[in-house]
C-alpha positions in Angstrom: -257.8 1.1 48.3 -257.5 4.0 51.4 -260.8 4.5 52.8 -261.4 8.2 53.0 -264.3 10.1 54.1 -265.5 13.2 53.0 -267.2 15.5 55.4 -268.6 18.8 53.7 -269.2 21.7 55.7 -268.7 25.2 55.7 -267.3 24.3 59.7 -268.0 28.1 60.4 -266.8 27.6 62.9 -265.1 24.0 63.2 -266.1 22.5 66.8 -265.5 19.4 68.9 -268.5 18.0 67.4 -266.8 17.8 64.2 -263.9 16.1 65.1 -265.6 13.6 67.8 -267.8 12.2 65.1 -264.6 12.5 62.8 -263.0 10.2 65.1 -265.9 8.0 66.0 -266.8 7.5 61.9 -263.2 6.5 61.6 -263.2 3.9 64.3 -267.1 2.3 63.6 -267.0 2.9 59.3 -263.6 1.2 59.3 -261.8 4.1 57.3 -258.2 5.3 57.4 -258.7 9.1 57.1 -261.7 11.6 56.8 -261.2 14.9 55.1 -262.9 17.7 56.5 -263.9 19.6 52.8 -264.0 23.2 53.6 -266.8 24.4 51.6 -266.0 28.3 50.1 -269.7 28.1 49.2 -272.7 26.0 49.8 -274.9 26.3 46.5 -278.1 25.3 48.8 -277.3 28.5 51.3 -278.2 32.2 50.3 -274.6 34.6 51.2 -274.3 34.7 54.9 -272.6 37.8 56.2 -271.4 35.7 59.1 -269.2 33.5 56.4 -265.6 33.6 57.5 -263.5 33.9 54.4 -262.6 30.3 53.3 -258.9 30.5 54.0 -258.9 31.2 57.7 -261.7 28.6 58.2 -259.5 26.2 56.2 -257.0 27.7 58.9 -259.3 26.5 61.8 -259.9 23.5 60.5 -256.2 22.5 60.4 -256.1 23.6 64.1 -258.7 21.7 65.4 -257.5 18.3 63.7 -253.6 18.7 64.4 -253.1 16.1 67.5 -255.9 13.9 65.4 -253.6 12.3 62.8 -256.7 10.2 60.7 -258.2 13.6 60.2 -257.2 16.3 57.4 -258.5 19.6 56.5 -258.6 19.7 52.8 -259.2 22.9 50.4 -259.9 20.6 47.7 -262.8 22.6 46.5 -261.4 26.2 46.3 -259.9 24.9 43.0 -263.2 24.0 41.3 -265.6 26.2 40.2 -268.0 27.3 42.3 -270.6 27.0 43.7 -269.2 23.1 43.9 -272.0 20.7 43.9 -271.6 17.6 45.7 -271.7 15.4 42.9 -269.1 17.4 41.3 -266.6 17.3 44.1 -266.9 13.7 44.1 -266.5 13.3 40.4 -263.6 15.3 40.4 -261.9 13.6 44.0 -262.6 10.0 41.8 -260.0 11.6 39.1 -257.6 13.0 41.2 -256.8 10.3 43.6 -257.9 6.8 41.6 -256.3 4.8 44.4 -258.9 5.9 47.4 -262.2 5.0 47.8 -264.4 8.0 48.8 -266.8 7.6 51.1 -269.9 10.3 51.5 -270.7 11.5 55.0 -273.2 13.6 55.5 -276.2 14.2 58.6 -279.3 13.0 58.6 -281.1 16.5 57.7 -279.1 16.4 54.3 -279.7 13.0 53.6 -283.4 13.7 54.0 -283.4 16.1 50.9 -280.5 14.2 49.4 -283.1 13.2 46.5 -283.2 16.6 45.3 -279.3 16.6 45.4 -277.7 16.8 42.0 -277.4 13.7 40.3 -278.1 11.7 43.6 -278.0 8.2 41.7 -274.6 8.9 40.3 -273.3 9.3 44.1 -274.8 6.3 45.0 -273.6 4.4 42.2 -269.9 5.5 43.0 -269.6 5.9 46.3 -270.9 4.2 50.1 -272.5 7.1 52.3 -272.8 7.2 55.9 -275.6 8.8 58.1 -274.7 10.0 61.0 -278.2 11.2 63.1 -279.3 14.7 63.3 -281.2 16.2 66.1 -284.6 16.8 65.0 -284.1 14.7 62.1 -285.4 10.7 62.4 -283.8 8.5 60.0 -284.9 5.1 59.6 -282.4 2.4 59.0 -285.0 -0.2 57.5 -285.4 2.1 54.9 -281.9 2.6 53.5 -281.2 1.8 50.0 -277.8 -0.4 49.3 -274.5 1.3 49.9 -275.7 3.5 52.3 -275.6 2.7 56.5 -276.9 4.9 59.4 -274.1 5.4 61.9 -274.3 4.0 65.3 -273.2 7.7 66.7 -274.3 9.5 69.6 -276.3 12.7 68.9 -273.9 15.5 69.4 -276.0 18.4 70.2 -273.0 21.3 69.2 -274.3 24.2 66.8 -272.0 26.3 65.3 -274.8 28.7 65.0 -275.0 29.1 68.3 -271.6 29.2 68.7 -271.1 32.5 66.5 -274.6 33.8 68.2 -273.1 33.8 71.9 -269.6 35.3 70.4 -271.7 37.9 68.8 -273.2 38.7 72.3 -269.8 38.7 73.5 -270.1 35.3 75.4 -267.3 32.6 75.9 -267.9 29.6 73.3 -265.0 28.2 74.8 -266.0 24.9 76.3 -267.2 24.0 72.0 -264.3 24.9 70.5 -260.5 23.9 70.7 -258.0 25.8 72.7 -256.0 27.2 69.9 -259.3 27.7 67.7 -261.0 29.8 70.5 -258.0 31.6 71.6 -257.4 32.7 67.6 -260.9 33.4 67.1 -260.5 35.8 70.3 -257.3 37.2 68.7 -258.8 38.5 65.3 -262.1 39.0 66.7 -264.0 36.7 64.3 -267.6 36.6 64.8 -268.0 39.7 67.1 -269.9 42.3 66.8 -268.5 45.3 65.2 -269.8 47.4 68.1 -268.4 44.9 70.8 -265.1 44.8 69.0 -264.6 48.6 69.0 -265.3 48.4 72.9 -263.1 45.7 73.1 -260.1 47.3 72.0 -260.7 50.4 73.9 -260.5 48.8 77.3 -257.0 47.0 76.0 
């Protein structure tokens, strides 16, 4: 069966973090593609204002992974309801594509609360998760329950948080994002203040 990882995110926006662990996970976990699930909403996040609309971070996505050919940005969930649990997704991934195995990837911060996930025991049951480590967040290996492995990953220390904060203050994010995702981003003006984008313009 294909090996395929599913990495959740909202990716808001998509950085190099994302797709160097992408790449590393797919060399060390032994899979043949990760998906990059673009998440329209995360049902354990209040509405964020900052929350591109789905489509163009779908669209960012797909720039970020083109020259990376084991790695796919997938809009799987904008055609289940929503808010999309992960269990769901899963559930519904197993019916749609019965010749891959699916394997979980998630951060050590989310598998830390992962108890209090929706039907965690079904996941496990179904499907191998890898941890890859969170700063801030100390996983123990020893401690890991069948099925699931802590990756041997560097700790890639790349918010996208702070990424839309220093856009917002009209910085340059560049050196965390991909060339054609910053210079789009730049383009429409995503992130930026509505003040700093009015001033913007005016000296064009």
């Amino acid at each position: 069966m294909t090996q395929t990882g599913i990495y959740g995110g909202s990716f808001n926006p998509i950085h190099k973090g994302h797709v160097e662990l992408g790449d590393l996970l797919c060399r060390n976990e032994e899979l043949d593609e990760i998906w990059f699930m673009v998440s329209p909403q995360n049902p354990f996040k209040k509405a964020d204002p900052e929350l591109l609309d789905e489509n163009v971070r779908l669209e960012l996505a797909r720039m970020a992974v083109r020259s990376h050919p084991r790695l796919k940005a997938c809009d799987f969930e904008f055609r289940l309801p929503r808010p999309s649990f992960t269990a769901d997704t899963l559930a519904a991934l197993r019916e749609a594509y019965p010749s891959r195995h699916f394997v979980l990837i998630i951060g050590a911060d989310n598998w830390l609360s992962f108890a209090r996930w929706r039907r965690p025991d079904e996941i496990l049951r179904h499907h191998r998760i890898v941890v890859y480590p969170r700063p801030g967040y100390p996983v123990d290996a020893a401690t890991l329950p069948p099925g699931v492995r802590l990756a041997d990953t560097p700790l890639i220390d790349i918010s996208s948080t702070q990424i839309r904060h220093t856009i917002a203050q009209g910085g340059d994010a560049s050196a965390a994002l991909d060339e054609a995702v910053w210079k789009r981003i730049c383009e429409k003006g995503y992130y930026r203040r509505q003040g700093l984008s009015a001033a913007a313009e005016s000296s064009r």
